[in-house]
mmCIF file of the N, C-alpha and C atoms, coordinates in Angstrom:
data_MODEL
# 
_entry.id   MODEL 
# 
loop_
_atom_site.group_PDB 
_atom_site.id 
_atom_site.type_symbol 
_atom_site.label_atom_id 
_atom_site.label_alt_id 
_atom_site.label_comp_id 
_atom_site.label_asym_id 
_atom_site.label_entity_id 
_atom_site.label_seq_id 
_atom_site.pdbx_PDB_ins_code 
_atom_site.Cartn_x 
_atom_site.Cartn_y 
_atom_site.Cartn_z 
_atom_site.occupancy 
_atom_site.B_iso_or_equiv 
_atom_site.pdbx_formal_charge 
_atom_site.auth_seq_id 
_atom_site.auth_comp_id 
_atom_site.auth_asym_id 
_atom_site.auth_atom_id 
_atom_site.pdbx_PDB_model_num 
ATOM 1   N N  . UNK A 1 1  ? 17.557 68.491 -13.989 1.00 0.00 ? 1  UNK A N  1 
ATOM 2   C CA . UNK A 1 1  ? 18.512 67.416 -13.827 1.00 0.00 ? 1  UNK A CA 1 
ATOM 3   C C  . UNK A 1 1  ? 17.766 66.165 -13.349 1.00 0.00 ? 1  UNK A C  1 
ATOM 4   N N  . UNK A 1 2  ? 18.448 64.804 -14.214 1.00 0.00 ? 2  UNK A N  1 
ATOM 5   C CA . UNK A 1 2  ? 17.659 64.015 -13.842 1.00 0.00 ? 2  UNK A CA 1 
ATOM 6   C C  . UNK A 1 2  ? 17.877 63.065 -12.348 1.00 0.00 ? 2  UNK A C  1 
ATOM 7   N N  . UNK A 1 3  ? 16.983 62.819 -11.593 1.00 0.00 ? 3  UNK A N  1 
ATOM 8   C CA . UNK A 1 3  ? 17.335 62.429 -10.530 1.00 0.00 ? 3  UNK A CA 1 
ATOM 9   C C  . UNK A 1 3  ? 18.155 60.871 -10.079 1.00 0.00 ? 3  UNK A C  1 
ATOM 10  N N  . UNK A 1 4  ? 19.037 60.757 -9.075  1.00 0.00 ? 4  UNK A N  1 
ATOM 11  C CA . UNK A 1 4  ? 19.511 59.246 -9.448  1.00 0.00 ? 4  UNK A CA 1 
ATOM 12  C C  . UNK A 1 4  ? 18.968 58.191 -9.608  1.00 0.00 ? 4  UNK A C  1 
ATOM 13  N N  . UNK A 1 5  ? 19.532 57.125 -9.647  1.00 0.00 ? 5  UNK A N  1 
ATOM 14  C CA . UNK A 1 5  ? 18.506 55.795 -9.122  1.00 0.00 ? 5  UNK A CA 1 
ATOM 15  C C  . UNK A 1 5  ? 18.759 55.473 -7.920  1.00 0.00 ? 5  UNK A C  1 
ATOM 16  N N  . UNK A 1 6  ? 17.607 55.005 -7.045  1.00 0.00 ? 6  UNK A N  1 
ATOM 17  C CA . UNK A 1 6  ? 17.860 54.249 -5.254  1.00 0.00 ? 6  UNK A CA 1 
ATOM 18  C C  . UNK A 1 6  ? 17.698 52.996 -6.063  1.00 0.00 ? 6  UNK A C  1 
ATOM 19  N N  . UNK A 1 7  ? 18.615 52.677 -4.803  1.00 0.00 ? 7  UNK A N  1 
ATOM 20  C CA . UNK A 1 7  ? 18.562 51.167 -4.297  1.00 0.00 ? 7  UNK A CA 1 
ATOM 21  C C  . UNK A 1 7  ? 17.515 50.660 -3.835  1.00 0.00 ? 7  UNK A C  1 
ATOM 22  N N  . UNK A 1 8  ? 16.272 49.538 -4.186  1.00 0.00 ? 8  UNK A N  1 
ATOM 23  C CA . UNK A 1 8  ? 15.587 49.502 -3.040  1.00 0.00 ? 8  UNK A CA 1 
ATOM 24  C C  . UNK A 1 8  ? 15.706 48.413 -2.416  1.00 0.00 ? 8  UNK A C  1 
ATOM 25  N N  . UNK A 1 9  ? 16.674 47.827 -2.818  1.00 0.00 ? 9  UNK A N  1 
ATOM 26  C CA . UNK A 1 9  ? 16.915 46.160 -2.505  1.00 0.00 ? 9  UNK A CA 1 
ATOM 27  C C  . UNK A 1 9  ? 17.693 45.660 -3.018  1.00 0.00 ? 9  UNK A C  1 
ATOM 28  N N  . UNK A 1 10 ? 18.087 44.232 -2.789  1.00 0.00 ? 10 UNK A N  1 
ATOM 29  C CA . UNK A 1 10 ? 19.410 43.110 -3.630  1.00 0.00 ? 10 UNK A CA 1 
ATOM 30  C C  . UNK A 1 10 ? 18.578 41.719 -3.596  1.00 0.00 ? 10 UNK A C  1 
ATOM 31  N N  . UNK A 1 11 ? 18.851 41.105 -4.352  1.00 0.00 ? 11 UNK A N  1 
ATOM 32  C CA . UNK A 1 11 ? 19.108 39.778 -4.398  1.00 0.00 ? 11 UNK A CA 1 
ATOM 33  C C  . UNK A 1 11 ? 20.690 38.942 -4.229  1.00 0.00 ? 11 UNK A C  1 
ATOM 34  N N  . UNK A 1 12 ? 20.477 37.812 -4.147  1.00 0.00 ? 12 UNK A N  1 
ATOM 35  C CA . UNK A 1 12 ? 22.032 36.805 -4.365  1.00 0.00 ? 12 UNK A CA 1 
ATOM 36  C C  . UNK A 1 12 ? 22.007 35.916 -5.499  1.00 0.00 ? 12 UNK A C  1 
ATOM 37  N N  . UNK A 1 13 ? 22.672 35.953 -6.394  1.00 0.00 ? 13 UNK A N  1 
ATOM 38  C CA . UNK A 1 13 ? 22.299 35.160 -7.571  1.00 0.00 ? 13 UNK A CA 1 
ATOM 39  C C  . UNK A 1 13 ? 23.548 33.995 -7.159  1.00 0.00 ? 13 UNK A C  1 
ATOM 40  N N  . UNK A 1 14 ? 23.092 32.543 -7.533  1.00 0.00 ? 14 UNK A N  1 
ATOM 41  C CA . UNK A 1 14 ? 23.725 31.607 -7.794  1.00 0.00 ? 14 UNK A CA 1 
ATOM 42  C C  . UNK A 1 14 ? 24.109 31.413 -8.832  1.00 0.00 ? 14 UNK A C  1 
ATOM 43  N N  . UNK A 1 15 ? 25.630 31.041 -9.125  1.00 0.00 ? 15 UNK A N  1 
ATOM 44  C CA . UNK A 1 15 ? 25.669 30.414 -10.889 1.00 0.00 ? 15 UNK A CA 1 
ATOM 45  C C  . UNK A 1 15 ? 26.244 29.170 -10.832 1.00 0.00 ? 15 UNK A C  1 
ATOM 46  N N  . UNK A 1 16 ? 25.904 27.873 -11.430 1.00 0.00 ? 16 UNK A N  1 
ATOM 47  C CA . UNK A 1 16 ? 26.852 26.891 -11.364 1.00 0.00 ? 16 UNK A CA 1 
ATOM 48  C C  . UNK A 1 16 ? 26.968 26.981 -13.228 1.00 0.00 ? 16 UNK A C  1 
ATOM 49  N N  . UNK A 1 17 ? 28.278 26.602 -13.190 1.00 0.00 ? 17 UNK A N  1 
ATOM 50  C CA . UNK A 1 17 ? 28.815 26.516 -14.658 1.00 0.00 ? 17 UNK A CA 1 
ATOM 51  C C  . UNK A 1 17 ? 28.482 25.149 -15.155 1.00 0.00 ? 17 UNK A C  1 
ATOM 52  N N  . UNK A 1 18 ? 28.617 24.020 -14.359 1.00 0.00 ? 18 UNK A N  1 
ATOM 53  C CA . UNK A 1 18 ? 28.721 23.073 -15.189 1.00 0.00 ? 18 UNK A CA 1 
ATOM 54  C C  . UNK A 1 18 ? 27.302 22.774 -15.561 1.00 0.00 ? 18 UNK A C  1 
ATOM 55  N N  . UNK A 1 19 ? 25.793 23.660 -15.158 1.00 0.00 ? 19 UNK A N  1 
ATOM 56  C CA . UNK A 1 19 ? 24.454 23.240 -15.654 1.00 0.00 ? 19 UNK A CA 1 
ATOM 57  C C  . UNK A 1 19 ? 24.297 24.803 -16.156 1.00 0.00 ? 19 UNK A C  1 
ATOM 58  N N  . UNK A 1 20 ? 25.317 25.413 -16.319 1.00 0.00 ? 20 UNK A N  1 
ATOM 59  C CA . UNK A 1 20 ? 24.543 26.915 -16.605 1.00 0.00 ? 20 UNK A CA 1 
ATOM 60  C C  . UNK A 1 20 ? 23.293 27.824 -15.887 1.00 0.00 ? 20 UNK A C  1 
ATOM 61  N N  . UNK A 1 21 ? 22.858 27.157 -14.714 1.00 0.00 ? 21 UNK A N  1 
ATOM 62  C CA . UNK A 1 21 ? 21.811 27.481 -14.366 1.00 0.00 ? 21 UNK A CA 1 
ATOM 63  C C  . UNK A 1 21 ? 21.787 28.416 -13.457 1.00 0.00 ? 21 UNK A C  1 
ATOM 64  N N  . UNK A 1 22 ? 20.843 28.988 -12.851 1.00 0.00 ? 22 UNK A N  1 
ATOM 65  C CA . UNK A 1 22 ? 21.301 29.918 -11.799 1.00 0.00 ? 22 UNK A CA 1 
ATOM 66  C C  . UNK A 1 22 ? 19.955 30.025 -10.848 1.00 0.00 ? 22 UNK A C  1 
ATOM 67  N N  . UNK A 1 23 ? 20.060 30.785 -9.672  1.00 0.00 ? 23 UNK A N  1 
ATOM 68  C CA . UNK A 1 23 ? 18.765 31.323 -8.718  1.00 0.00 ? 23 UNK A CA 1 
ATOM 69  C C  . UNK A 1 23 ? 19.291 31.850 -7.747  1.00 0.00 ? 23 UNK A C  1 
ATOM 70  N N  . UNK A 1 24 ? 18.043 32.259 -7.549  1.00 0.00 ? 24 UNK A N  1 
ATOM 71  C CA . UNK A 1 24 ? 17.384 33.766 -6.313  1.00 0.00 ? 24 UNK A CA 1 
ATOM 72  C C  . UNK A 1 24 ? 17.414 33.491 -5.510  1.00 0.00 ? 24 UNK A C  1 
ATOM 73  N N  . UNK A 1 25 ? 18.278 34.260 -4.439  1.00 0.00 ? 25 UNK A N  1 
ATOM 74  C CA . UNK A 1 25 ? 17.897 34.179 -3.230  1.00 0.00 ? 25 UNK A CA 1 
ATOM 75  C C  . UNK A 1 25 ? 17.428 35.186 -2.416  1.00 0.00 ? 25 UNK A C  1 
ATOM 76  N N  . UNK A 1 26 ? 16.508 35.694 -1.632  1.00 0.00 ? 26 UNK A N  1 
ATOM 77  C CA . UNK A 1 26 ? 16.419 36.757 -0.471  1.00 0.00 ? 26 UNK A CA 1 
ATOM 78  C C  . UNK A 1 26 ? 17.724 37.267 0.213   1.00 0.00 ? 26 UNK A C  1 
ATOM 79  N N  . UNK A 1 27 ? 18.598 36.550 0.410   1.00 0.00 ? 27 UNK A N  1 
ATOM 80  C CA . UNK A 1 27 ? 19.279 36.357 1.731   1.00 0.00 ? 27 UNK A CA 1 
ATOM 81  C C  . UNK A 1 27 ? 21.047 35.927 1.201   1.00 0.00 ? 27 UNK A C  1 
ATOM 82  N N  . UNK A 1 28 ? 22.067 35.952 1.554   1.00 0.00 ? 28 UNK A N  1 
ATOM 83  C CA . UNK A 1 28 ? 22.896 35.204 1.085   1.00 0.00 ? 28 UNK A CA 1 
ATOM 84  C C  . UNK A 1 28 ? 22.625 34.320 1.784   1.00 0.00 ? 28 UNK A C  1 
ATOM 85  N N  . UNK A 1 29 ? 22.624 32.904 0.442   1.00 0.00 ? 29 UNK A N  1 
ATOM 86  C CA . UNK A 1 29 ? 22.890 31.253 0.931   1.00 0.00 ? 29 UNK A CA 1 
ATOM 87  C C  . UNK A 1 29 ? 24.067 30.737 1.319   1.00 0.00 ? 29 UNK A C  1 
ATOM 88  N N  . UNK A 1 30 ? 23.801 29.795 2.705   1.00 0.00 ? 30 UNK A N  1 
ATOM 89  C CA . UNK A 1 30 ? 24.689 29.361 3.066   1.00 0.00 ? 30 UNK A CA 1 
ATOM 90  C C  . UNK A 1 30 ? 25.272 27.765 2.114   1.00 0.00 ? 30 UNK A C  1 
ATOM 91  N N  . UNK A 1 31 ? 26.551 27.361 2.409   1.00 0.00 ? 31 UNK A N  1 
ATOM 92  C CA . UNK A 1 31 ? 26.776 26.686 1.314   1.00 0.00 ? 31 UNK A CA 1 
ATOM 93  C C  . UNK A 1 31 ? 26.020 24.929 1.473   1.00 0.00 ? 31 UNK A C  1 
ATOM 94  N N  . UNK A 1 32 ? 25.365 24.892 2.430   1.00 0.00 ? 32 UNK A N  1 
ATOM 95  C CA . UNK A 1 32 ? 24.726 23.649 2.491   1.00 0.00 ? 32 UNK A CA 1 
ATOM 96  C C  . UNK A 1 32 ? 23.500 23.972 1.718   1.00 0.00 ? 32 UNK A C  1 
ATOM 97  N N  . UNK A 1 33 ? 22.658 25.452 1.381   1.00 0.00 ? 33 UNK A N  1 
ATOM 98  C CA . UNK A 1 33 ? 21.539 25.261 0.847   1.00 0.00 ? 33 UNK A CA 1 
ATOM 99  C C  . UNK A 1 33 ? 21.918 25.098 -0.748  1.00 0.00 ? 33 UNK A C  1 
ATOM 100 N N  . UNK A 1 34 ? 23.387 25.789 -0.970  1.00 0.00 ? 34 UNK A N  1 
ATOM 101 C CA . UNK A 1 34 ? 23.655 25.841 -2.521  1.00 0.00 ? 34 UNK A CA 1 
ATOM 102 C C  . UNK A 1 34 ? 23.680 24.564 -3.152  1.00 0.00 ? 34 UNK A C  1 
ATOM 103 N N  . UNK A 1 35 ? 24.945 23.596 -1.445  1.00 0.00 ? 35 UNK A N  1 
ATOM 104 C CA . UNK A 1 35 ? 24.028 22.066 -2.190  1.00 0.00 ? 35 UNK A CA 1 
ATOM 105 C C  . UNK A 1 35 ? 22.786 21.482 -2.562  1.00 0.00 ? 35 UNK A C  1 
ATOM 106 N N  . UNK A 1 36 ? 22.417 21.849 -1.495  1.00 0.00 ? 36 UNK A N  1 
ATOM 107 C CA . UNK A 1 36 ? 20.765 21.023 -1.653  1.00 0.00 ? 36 UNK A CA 1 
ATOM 108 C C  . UNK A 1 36 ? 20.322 21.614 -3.016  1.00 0.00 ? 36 UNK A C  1 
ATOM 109 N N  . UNK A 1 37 ? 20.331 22.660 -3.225  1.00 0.00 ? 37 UNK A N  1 
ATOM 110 C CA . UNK A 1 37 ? 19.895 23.060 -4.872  1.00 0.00 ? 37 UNK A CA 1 
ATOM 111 C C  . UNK A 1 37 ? 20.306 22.441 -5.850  1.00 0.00 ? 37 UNK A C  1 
ATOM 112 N N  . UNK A 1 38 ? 21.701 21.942 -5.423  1.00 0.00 ? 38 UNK A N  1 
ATOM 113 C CA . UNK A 1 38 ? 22.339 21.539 -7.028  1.00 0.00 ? 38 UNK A CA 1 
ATOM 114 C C  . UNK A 1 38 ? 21.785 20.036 -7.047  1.00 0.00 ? 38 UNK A C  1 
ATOM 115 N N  . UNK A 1 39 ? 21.838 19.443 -5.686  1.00 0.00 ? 39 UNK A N  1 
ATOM 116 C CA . UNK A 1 39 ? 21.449 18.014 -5.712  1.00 0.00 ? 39 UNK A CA 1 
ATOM 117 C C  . UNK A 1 39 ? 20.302 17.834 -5.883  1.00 0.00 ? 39 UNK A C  1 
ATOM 118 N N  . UNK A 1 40 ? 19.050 18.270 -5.571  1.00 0.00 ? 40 UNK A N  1 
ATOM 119 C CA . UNK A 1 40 ? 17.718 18.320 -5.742  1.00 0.00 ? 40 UNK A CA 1 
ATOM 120 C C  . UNK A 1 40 ? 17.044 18.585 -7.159  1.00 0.00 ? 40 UNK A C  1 
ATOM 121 N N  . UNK A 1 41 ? 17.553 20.050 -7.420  1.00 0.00 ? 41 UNK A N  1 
ATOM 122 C CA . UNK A 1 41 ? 17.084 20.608 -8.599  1.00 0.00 ? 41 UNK A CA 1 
ATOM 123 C C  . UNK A 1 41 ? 17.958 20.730 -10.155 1.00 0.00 ? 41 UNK A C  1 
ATOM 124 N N  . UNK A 1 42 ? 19.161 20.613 -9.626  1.00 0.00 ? 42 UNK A N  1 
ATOM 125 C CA . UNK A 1 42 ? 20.099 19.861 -10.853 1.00 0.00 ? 42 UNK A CA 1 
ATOM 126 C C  . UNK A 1 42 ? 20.498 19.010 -11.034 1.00 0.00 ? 42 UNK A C  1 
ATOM 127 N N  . UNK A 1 43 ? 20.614 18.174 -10.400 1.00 0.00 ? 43 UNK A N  1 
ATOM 128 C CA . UNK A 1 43 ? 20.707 16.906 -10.707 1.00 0.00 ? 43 UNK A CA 1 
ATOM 129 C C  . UNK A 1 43 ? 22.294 15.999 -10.324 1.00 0.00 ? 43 UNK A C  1 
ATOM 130 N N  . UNK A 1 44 ? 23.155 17.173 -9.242  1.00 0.00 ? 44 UNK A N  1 
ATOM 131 C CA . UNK A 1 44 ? 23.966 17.016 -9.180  1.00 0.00 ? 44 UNK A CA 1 
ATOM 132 C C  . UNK A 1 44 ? 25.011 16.237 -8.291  1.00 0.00 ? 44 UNK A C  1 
ATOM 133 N N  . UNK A 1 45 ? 25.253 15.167 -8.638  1.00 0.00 ? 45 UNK A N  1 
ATOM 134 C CA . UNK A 1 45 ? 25.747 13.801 -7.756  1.00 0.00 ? 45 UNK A CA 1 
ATOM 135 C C  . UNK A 1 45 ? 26.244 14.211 -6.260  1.00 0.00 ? 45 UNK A C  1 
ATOM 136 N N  . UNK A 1 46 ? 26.063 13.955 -5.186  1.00 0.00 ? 46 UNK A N  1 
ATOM 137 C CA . UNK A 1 46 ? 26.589 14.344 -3.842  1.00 0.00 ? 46 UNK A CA 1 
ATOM 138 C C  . UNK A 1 46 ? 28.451 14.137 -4.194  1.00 0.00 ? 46 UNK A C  1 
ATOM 139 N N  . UNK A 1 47 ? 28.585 13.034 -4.878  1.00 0.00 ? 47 UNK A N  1 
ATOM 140 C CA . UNK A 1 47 ? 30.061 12.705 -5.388  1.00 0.00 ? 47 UNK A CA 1 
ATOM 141 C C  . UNK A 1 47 ? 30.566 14.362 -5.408  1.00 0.00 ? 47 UNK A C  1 
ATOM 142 N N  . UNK A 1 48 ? 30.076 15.085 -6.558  1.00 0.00 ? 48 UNK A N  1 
ATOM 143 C CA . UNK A 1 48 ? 30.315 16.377 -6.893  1.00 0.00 ? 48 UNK A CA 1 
ATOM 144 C C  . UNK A 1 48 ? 30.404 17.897 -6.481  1.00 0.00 ? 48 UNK A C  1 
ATOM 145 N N  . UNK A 1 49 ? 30.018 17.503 -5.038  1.00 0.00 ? 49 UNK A N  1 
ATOM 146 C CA . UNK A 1 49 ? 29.854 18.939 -4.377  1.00 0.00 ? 49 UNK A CA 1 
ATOM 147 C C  . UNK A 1 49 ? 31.086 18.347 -2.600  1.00 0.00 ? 49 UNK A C  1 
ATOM 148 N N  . UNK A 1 50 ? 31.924 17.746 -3.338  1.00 0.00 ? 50 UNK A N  1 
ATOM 149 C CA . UNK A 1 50 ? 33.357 17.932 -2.190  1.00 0.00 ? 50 UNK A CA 1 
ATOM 150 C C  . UNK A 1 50 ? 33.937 19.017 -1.932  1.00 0.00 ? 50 UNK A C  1 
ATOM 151 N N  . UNK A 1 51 ? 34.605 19.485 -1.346  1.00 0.00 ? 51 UNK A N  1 
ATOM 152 C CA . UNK A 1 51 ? 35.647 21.176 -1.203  1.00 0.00 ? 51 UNK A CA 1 
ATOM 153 C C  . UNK A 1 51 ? 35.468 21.326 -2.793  1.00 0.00 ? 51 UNK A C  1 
ATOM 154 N N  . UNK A 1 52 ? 35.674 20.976 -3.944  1.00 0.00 ? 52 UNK A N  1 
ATOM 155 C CA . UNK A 1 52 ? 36.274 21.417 -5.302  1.00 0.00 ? 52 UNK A CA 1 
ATOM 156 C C  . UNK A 1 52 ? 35.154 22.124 -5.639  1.00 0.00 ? 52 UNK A C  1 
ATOM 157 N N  . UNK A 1 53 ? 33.658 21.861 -5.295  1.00 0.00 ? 53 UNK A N  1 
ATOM 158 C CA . UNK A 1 53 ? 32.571 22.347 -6.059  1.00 0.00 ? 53 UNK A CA 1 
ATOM 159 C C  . UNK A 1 53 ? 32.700 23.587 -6.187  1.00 0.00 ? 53 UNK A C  1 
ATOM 160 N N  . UNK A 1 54 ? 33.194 24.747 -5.375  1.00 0.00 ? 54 UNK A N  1 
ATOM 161 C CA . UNK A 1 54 ? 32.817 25.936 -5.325  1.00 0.00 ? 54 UNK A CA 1 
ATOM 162 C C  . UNK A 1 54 ? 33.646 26.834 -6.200  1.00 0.00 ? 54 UNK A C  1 
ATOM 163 N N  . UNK A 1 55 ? 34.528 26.230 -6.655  1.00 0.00 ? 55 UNK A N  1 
ATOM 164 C CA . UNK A 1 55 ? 35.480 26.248 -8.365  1.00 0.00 ? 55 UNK A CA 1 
ATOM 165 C C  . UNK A 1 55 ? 34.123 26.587 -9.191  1.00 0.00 ? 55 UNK A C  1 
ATOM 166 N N  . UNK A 1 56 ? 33.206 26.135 -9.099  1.00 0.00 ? 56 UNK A N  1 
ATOM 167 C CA . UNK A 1 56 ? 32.308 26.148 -10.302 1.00 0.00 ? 56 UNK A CA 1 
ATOM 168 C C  . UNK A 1 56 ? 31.060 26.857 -10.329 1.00 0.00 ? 56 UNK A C  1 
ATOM 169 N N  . UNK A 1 57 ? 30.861 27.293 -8.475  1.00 0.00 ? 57 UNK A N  1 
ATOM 170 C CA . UNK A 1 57 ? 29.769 28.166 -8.358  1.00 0.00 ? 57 UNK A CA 1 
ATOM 171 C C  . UNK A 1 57 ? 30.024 29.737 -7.803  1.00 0.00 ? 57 UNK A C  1 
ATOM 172 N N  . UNK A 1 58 ? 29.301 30.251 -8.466  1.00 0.00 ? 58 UNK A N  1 
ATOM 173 C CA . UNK A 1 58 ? 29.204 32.011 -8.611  1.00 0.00 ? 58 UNK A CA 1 
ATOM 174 C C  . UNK A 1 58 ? 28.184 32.344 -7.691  1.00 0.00 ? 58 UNK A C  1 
ATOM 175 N N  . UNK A 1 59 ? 28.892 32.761 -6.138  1.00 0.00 ? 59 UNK A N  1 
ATOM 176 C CA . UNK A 1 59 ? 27.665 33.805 -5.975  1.00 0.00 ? 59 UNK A CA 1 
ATOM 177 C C  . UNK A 1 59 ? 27.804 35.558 -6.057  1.00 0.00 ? 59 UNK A C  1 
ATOM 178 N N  . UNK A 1 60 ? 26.789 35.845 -6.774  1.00 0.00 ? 60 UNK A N  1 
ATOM 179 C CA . UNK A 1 60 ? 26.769 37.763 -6.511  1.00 0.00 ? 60 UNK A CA 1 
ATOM 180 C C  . UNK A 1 60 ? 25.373 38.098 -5.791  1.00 0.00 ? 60 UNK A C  1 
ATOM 181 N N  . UNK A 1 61 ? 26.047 39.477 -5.266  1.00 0.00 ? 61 UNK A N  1 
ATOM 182 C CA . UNK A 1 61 ? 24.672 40.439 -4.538  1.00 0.00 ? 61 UNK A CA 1 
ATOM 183 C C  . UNK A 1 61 ? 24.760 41.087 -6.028  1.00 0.00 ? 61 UNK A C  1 
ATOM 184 N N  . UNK A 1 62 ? 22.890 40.998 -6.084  1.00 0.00 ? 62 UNK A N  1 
ATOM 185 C CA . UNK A 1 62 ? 22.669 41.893 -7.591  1.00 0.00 ? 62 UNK A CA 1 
ATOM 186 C C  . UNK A 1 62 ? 21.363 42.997 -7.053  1.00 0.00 ? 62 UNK A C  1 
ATOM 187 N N  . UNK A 1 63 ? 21.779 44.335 -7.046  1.00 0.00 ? 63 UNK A N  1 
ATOM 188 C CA . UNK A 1 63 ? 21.047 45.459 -6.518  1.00 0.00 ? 63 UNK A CA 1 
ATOM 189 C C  . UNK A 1 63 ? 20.244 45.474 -7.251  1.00 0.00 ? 63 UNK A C  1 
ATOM 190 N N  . UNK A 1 64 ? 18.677 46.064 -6.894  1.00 0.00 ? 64 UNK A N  1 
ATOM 191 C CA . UNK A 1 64 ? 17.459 46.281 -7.757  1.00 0.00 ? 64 UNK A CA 1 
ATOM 192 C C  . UNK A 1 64 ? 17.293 48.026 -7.354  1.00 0.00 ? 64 UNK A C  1 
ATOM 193 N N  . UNK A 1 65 ? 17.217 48.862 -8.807  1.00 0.00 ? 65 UNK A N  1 
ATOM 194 C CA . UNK A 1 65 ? 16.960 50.066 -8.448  1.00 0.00 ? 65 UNK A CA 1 
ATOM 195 C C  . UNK A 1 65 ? 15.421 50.340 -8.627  1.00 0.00 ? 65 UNK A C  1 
ATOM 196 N N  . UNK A 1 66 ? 15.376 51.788 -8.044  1.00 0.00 ? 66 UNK A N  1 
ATOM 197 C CA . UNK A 1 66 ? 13.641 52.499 -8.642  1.00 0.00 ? 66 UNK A CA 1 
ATOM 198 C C  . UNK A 1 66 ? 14.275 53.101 -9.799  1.00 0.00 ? 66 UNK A C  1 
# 
């Protein structure tokens, strides 16, 4: 019988819809770093990340097996 898979770890994946883009985190991000990502590395107007932004961003814990 074949044996299960372990867990040996997770990541946190980000998704924003309106750039399709996504990233890794160690740790769950808190929502000031999710800004700084979108504003820094997407390009995304401070205008755009009011209460409404989080309509548009996805976070998941994504398990890594052996």
């Amino acid at each position: 019988m074949a044996k299960p898979y372990k867990t040996v770890g997770h990541l946190w994946t980000v998704y924003f819809y309106d750039t399709g883009k996504s990233i890794f985190f160690d740790h769950k991000p808190a929502e000031n770093q999710v800004k700084y990502w979108l504003r820094t590395t997407q390009g995304v107007p401070e205008s755009a990340l009011d209460e409404n932004f989080k309509l548009g961003v996805v976070i998941e814990r994504v398990d890594i097996f052996s």
